[in-house]
Structure formats: structure tokens, C-alpha cells
C-alpha positions in Angstrom: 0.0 0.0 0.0 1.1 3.7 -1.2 1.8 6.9 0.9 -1.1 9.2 0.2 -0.5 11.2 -3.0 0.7 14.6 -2.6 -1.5 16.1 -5.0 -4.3 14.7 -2.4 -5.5 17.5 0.0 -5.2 16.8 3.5 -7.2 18.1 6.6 -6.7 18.8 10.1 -9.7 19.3 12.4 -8.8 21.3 15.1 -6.7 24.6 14.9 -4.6 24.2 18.5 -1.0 23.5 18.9 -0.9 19.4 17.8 -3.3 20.8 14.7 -1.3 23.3 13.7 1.8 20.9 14.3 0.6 18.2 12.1 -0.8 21.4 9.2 2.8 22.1 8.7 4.1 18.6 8.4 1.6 17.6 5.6 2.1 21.4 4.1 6.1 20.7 3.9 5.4 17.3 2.5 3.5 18.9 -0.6 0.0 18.6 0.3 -2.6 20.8 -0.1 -4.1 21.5 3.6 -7.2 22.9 5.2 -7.2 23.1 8.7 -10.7 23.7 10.6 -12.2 24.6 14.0 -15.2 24.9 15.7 -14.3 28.1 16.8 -14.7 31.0 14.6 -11.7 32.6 13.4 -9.3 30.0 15.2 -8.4 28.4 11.6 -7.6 31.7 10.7 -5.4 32.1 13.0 -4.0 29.0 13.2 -3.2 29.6 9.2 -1.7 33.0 10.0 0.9 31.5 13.0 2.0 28.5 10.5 2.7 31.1 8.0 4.8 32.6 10.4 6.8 29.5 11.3 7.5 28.7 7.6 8.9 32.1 7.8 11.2 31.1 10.6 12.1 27.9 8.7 13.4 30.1 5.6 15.7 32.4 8.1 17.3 29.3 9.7 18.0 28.3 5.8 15.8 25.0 6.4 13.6 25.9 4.2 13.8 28.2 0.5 11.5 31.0 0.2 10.1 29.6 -3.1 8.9 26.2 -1.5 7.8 28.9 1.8 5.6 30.7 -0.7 4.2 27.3 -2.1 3.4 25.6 1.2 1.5 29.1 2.3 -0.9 29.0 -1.1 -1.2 25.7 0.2 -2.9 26.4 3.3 -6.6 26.7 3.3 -9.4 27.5 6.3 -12.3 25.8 6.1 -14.9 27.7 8.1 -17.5 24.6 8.1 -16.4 20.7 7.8 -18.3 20.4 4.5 -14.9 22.2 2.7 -13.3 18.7 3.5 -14.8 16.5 1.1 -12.6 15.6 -1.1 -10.1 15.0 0.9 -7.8 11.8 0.7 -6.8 12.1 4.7 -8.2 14.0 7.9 -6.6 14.0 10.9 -8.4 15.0 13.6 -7.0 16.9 16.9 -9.7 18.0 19.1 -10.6 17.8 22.5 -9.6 14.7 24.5 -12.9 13.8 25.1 -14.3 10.4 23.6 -17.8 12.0 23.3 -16.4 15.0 20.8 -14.6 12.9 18.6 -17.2 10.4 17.8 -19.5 13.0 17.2 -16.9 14.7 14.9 -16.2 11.8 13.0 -20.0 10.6 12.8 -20.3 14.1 10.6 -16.9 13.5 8.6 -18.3 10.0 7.5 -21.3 12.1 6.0 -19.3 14.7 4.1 -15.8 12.9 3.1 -15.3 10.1 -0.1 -15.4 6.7 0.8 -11.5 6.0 0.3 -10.9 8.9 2.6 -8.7 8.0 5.7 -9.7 8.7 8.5 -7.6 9.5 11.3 -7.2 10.5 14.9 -4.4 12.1 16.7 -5.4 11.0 20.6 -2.9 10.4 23.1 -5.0 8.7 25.9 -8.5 7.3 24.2 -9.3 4.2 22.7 -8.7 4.3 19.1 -11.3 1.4 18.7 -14.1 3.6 20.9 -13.4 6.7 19.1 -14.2 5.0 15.6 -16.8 2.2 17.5 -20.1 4.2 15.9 -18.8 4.6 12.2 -20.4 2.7 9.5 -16.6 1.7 8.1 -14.9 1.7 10.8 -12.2 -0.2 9.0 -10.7 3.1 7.4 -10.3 4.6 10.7 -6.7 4.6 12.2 -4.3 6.2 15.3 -1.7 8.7 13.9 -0.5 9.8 16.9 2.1 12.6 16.7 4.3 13.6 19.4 4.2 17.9 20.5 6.2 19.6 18.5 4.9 17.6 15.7 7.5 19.0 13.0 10.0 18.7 15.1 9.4 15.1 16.8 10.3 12.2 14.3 8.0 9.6 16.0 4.7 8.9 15.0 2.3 6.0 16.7 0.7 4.3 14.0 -2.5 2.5 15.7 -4.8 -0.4 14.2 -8.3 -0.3 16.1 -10.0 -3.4 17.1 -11.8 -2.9 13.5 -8.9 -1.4 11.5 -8.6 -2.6 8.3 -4.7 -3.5 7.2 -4.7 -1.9 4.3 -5.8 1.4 6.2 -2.9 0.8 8.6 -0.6 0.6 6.1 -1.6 3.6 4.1 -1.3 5.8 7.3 2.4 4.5 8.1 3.3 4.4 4.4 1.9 8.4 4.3 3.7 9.3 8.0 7.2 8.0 6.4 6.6 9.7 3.3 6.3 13.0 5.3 9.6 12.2 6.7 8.7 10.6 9.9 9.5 7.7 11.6 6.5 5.6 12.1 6.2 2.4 14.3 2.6 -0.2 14.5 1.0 -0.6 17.5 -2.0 -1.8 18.4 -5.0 0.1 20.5 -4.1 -0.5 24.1 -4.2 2.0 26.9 -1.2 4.6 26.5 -0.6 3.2 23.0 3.6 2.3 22.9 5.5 5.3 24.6 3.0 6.3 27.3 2.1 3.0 28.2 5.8 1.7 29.2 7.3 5.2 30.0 4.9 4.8 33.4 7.8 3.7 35.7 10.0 6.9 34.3 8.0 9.1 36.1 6.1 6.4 39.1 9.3 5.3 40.1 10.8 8.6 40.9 7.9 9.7 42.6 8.1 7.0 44.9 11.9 7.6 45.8 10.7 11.0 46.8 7.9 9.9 48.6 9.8 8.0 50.4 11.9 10.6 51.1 14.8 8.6 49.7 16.0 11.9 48.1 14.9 15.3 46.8 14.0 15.9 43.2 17.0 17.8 42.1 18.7 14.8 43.3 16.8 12.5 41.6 16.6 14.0 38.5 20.5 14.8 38.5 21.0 10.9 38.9 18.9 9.6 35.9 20.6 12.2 33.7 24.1 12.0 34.7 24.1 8.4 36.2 21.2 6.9 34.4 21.9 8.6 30.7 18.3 10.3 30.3 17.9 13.7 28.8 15.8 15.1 31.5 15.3 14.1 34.9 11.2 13.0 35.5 10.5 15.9 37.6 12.1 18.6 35.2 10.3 16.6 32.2 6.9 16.8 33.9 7.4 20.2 34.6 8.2 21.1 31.2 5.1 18.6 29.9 2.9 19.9 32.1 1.9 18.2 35.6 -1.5 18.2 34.8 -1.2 16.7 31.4 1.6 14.1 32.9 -1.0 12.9 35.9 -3.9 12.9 33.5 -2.4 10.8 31.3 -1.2 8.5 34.0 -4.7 8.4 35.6 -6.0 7.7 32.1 -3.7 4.6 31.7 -4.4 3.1 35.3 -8.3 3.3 34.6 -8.2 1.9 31.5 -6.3 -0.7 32.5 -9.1 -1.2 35.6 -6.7 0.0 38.5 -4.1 -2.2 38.0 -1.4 -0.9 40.8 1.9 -1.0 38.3 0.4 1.9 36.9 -1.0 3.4 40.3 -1.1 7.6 40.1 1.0 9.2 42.5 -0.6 10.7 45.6 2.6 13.8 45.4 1.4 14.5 42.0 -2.3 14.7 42.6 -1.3 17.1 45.6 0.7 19.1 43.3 -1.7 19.5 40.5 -4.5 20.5 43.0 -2.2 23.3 44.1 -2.1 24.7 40.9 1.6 24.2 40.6 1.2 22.8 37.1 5.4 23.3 35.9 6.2 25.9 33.5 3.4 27.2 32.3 2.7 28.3 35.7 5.5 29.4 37.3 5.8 26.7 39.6 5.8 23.1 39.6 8.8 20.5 41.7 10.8 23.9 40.7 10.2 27.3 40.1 10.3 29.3 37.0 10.5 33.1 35.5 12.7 36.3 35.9 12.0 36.6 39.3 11.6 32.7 40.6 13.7 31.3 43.8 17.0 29.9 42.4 16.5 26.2 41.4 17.4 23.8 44.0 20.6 22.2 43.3 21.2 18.2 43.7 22.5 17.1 46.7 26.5 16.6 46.2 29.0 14.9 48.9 31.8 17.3 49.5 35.6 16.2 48.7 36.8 12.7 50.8 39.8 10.6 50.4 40.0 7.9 47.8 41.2 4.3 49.5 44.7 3.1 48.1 43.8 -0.2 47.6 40.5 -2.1 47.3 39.2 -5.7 46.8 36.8 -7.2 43.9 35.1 -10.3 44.9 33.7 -12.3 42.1 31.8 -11.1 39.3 29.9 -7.7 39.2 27.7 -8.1 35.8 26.5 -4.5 35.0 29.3 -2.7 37.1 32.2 -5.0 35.4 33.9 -1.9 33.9 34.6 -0.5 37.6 37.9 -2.2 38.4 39.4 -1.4 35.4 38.4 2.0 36.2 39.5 2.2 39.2 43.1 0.8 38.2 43.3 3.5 35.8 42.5 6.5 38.5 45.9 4.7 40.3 44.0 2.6 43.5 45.3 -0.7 43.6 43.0 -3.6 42.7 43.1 -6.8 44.4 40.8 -9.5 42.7 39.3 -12.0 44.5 37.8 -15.1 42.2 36.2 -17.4 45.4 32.7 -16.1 45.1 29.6 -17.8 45.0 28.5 -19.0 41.3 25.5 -16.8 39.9 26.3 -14.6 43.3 26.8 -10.8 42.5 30.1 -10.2 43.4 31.1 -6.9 45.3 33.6 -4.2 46.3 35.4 -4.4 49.6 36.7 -1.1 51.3 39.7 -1.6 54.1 37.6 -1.9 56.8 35.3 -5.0 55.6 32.8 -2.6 54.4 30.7 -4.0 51.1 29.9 -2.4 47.7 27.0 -3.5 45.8 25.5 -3.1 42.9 21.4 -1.8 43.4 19.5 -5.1 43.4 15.7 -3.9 44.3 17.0 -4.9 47.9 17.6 -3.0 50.9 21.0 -1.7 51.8 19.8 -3.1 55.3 18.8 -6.3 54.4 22.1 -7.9 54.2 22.7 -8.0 57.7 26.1 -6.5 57.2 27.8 -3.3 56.7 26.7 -2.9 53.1 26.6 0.4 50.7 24.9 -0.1 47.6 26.2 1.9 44.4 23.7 2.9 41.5 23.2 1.3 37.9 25.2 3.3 35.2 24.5 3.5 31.6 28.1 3.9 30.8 30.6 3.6 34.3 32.9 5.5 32.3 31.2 8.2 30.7 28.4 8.5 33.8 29.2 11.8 35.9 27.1 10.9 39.3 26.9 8.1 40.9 25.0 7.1 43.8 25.3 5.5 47.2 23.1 4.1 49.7 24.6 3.3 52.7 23.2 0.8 55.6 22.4 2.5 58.5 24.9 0.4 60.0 27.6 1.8 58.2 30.1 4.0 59.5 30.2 7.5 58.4 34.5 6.9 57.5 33.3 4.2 55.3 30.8 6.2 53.3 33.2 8.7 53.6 35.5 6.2 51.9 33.1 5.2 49.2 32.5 8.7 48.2 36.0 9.0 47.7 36.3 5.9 45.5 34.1 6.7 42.8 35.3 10.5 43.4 38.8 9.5 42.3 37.3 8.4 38.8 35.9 11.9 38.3 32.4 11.7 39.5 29.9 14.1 41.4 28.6 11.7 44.6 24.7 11.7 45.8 24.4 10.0 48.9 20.7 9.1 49.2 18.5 6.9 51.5 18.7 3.3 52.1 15.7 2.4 49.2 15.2 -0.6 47.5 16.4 -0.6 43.8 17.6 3.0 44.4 17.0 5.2 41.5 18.5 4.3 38.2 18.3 0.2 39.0 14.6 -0.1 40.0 13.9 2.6 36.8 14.9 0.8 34.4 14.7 -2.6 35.9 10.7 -1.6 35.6 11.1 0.2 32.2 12.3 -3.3 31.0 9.6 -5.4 32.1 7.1 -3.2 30.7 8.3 -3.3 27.5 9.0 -7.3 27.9 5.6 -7.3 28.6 4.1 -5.1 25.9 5.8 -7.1 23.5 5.1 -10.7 24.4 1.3 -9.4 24.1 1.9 -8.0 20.8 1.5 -4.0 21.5 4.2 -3.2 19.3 7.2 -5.4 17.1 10.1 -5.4 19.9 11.8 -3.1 17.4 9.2 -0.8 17.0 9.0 -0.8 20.8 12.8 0.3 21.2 12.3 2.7 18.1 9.4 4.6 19.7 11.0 5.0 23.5 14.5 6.6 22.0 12.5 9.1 19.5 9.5 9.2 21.7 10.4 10.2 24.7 14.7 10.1 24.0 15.8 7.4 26.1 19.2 7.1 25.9 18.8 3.3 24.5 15.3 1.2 24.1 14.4 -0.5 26.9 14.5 -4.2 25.0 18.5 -3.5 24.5 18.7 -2.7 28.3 17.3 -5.8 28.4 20.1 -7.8 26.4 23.1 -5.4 28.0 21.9 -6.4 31.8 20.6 -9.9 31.2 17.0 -11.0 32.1 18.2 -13.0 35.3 19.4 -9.2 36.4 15.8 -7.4 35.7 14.0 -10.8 37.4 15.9 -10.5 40.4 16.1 -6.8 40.9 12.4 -7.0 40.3 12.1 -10.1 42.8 14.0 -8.1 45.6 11.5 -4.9 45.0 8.5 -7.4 44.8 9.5 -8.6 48.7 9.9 -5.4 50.0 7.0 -4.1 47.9 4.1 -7.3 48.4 1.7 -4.8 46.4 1.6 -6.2 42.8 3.4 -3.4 41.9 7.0 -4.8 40.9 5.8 -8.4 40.0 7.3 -9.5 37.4 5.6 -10.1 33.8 5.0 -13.7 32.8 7.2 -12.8 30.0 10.7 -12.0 32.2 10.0 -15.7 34.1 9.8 -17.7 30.9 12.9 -16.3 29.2 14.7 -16.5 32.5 13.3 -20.0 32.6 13.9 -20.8 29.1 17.8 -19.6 29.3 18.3 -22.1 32.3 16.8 -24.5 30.8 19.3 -24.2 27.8 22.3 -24.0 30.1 21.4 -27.1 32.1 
């Protein structure tokens, strides 16, 4: 099946940012466009401020005035939805509300050609609900854009319980044609990216509820530890914490309260305060000319580095550290006695043990034990974090912070927690998309494809998966699951039966 012809007019129902978004990506692409809204005079305007942003593309040189002046006699508003019918594509991006669209698309079906695709650009509703009252439902498809649409590569291609392939294909064939980067999916609650991005933001927001650490901190370790772009707190901010909870709360119903994707009672309280992020002036931090400075994560001031240290046995994810260590000039000594399938550790002078997060508690072991955060990259990370027993001596943390100090790294010492901040993250991130794909939401590759350009995760989750090992995600998530008897960090029937399925090929 063929991208939409460009000589085909496309419309766009709904003249706010996502419409106006979605206007110019079809206009650049050589369609002729007419954009409409309920409101009069909003197409209008909506025509006037693409204008001006094809403007701005010519004076960055990304665009030449001649194709400027094109796309602009391009642009068309249509005042009433009957100026639509003959077009090839409309793309609907209206009010999140299931009632509105139906109704919208109950009149398109009227007005529009039979081989006109039909499409809509929610984030949150059912793609097989919006299109349930249609008399050909089987033309109707997702085509979710990420905000700033002609900036954002990705686009969510979604098949409806009743859409036809042939329809689905059309829409991803058109979305790559307009120089995207579609991926399939299939109509489940939170579609690919906001269904297993969850534990990004639930994770964090239950480190901070348990006051395991502030949000400076915690956003500070997922960026320079973890390898996001943003920290959760700064991204919600910047999203919007009413849009963020919403679509969390969304995701939980529709999925009938199940607790993995439980709301967060912080987030709830900080939405009802009106402290909605940027576009308020306050949300976890504050914003404009005359905001309090931005709190700063919490850093451990200068401590000596050990001269020597032991490595017992193997330490999996964390196996770059000795060598890094060696190269900063502390002596190494490598112990090869541990126990088989046993995570191995570090071992300061004075008996003190370093471990890699496990979803257990620092205090669990019974032992003077300081757990040390998961890294994307040991070497190129800039953070890393500790959580020490309470049992621990304060010269020993003192010695720990010194240790990964000596390799050039900022040090946040945080709470005792379970799975700390970067392991349970992504240790949950994993799952989800395990999950999602053994119950065919998306191609694996699609899944991995949507969570870097979606959301710009510094790798997809399913190649976490194959750099840590599913035995690592099980048990992390095992550890979390006994300190946590909720449901909430169970692990998907998926991670057990390729954890099962690898033993089973090395016995």
C-alpha cells in the first residue's frame, strides 16, 4: 500500500498547537491542507501563526523561500467541515474527550469520499471507541504525533479493534513519506510510549515519597548516572503536571486500576495546588525572571580515595569499575572465590561491602553494606550514587564517596531504598516493554524505536534488556517485589519464561 499522493488534499480538524503541528508537516510534504475549528476565526489564525513558522524555517535556511511561498498558497481554512470532502486524509486533533470525537467523525463520515482515511491524533482514548459508531470503521486509524509535531520524528501508527490493514498501512506508508519515523501498534491504553514510559516518572515519585531523596537529586542521577535527557521531575514540569498525571490516571483506569500503573498521591497534591510546571511558574521547581533559584542536587563534598580495594567475584552490569578504578591509580586486588550466579562486590579496608542496586535494601544484608547505583556507561556517567546501611560507618561512606570521586564523578548519597533510582527505573522500564511485546503492542523493534524518539531514552528499553541480562531485571524486580508485596513490581509472565527458558538451555 502507497503513501497518500501529494497532489491529495489533507485536513486537520482542530486549529490548536498538535493541529497546527501536524498542518505544517503535511504542508512541507506537498499537500494541499485545510485546517478547521469549531471556533470561529481559530483556523484563521492557526493559518496566520504556521505562516509565520515557515517564515522562521526560511531564516534558519531550512527551508527556501520559493517552497515557503508554495506551502502558504497551500494552506486553506475551512470555516464549516463540508470544505473537507474531497479530501484523501483528515486528521483529527480535538478535545480529548471520547464523546467529541465520535461526534466529529460521525459528521466527517457524511461529508468525506469513501477511500478517505480517516484518522485520529489522541494520546489517551481508545482508538477502537473513538471509531466504534462509524459505519466503516475499518478506514479509521491512530496517527499519533508527538508535541512539537514537525519537530518530533516519531509517529504512533495505531490499528483499532476494527482497522482494516490496508488502512494501517496507508497511514504508516503516508507518515514515512512526510519524513517521519513511524512504528505499529495496536490500540491498548497509552498506545507504545505512554504506556511503558509509566515507571520513568512512578518510580521517581516514589523515591521522593519516600523521602529517599529530593527531586533535584533525583533528576540529576537519571541524567548524569542513568543517561536520560531530563530528569522526571524537570520533564513533567516542562510537559505539564496536569497533562503528565492525567495521562497517568488515564492509563491506570483503562487498565481497571491495575497498581503497576497506580497515580502518585505527590502528583495529585501538586496539581491541585495549581503548581502545574512551567506554564505556571511553579511546579517540583520554580520558573520566571523573578523565581527562587533552582534547587541544586544534593553533592557529597571532597573525601579521600582508598589506596587499595578488593573485587570479589563477578559484578555483571558494574564489570567496567575495576578497570576503572586501576586506571585512577587505586590498587585492585581481585578475588575469584565467590559464589556462582552470586553478585560479586567491592570491599573497602575496613570490611565494608559495595553493591551493585539489586531492588534490595542496603539493610537487608545483615552486614555493613553500601549499595552503588546502575550506570548506563561507568565510564562516561558523571554521578553516581550511594546508599549506605544504617549500620555503616560514616568513614566508610566517607571512603566510598571518595572511591568513585577519584574516577571523576559528582557523589549523591541518598536513603537506604530498595532498587535505588537508576536500577529499579529501568529494571521496571524493561519489564514493561517485555511485557508489551510478548502481548503484541508493538514489534520489539518498534518498541525500542518509539521509546528513544519518543520520549529520547538514551537506549530502548529491550536492548537494556540484552546489555543487563533478564536474570538481572528478574531478580532486581524479585528483591522490589518482597519489599513491595503490592503487585506493583511483579514480574511479567514474560521475564519468568525467558529467565526460565535460558536455564533450561544451560542445564
Amino acid at each position: 500500500m502507497t503513501a497518500i499522493e501529494p497532489d491529495r488534499v489533507v485536513a486537520v480538524v482542530g486549529a490548536g498547537t498538535m493541529g497546527q503541528g501536524i498542518a505544517q508537516v503535511a504542508l512541507v510534504a506537498g499537500h494541499s491542507v485545510r485546517i478547521h475549528d469549531t471556533v470561529p476565526g481559530r483556523a484563521e489564525q492557526a493559518a496566520t501563526s504556521i505562516a509565520g513558522r515557515l517564515d522562521r524555517l526560511v531564516e534558519k535556511g531550512r527551508l527556501d523561500a520559493a517552497a515557503r511561498e508554495s506551502a502558504s498558497a497551500r494552506l486553506h481554512p475551512a470555516a464549516e467541515l463540508a470544505e473537507l470532502a474531497d479530501s484523501a486524509l483528515v486528521v483529527e486533533a480535538v478535545l480529548e474527550r471520547l464523546s467529541v470525537k465520535r461526534e466529529l467523525f460521525a459528521a466527517l463520515e457524511d461529508i468525506v469520499s469513501d477511500d478517505c482515511l480517516l484518522a485520529t491524533n489522541t494520546s489517551s482514548l481508545s482508538v477502537t471507541a473513538v471509531g466504534g459508531a462509524l459505519r466503516r470503521p475499518g478506514r479509521f486509524v491512530g496517527l499519533h504525533f508527538f508535541n512539537p509535531a514537525p519537530l518530533l520524528p516519531l509517529v504512533e501508527v495505531v490499528s483499532g479493534f476494527a482497522t482494516d490493514g490496508t488502512a494501517a498501512d496507508r497511514a504508516y506508508e503516508t507518515a514515512r513519506a512526510w519524513g517521519k519515523t513511524p512504528v505499529r501498534c495496536a490500540d491498548t491504553p497509552g498506545f507504545i510510549v505512554n504506556r511503558i514510559a509509566r515507571p520513568f516518572y512512578a518510580e521517581a515519585l516514589r523515591v521522593y515519597e519516600e523521602r529517599a531523596a529530593d527531586p533535584a537529586t533525583i533528576d540529576a542521577v537519571l541524567r548524569e548516572c542513568g543517561g536520560f535527557r531530563m530528569g522526571p521531575f524537570e520533564l513533567t514540569d516542562l510537559i505539564g503536571q496536569d497533562v503528565n498525571e492525567a495521562v497517568t490516571r488515564s492509563v491506570w483506569e483503562s487498565f481497571f486500576h491495575d497498581v503497576k500503573f497506580t497515580p502518585s498521591l505527590a502528583q495529585r497534591r501538586l496539581v491541585e495546588s495549581g503548581r502545574l510546571g512551567r506554564k505556571s511558574g511553579q511546579g517540583w521547581f520554580p520558573y520566571g525572571e523573578d523565581a527562587a533559584p533552582r534547587p541544586r542536587a544534593h553533592t557529597a563534598g571532597p573525601a579521600p580515595a582508598p589506596t587499595s580495594i578488593t573485587v570479589q567475584g563477578e559484578l555483571y552490569a558494574a564489570s567496567a569499575l575495576p578497570g576503572l578504578f586501576e586506571e585512577a591509580g587505586i590498587e585492585v586486588i581481585r578475588e575469584d572465590d565467590a559464589v556462582p550466579d552470586y553478585p560479586g562486590w567491592i570491599e573497602l579496608s575496613n570490611g565494608t561491602r559495595l553493591f551493585l542496586a539489586d531492588g534490595t535494601a542496603a539493610d537487608d544484608a545483615g552486614m555493613p553494606v553500601i549499595h552503588f547505583d546502575l550506570a548506563l556507561d561507568y565510564r562516561e556517567a558523571t554521578r553516581i550514587a550511594l546508599a549506605p546501611a544504617a549500620r555503616v560507618e560514616s568513614t566508610a561512606v566517607e571512603e566510598a564517596v571518595g572511591l568513585f570521586q577519584a574516577l571523576g564523578k559528582d557523589v549523591s548519597v541518598i536513603a537506604d531504598v530498595p532498587g535505588m533510582i537508576v536500577a529499579r527505573t529501568v529494571a521496571m522500564l524493561a519489564d514493561f516493554a517485555l511485557d508489551a511485546a510478548a502481548r503484541e503492542v508493538a514489534a520489539p523493534d518498534d518498541i525500542d524505536t518509539a521509546m528513544r524518539l519518543g520520549v529520547n531514552y538514551p537506549r530502548g528499553p529491550l536492548d537494556w534488556v540484552l546489555e543487563l541480562g533478564v536474570r538481572w531485571v528478574l531478580a532486581t524486580l524479585q528483591s522490589l517485589h518482597e519489599e513491595y508485596p503490592t503487585g506493583r513490581y511483579a514480574p511479567s509472565q514474560e521475564l519468568r519464561r525467558l529467565v526460565a527458558a535460558r536455564e533450561e538451555d544451560a542445564s
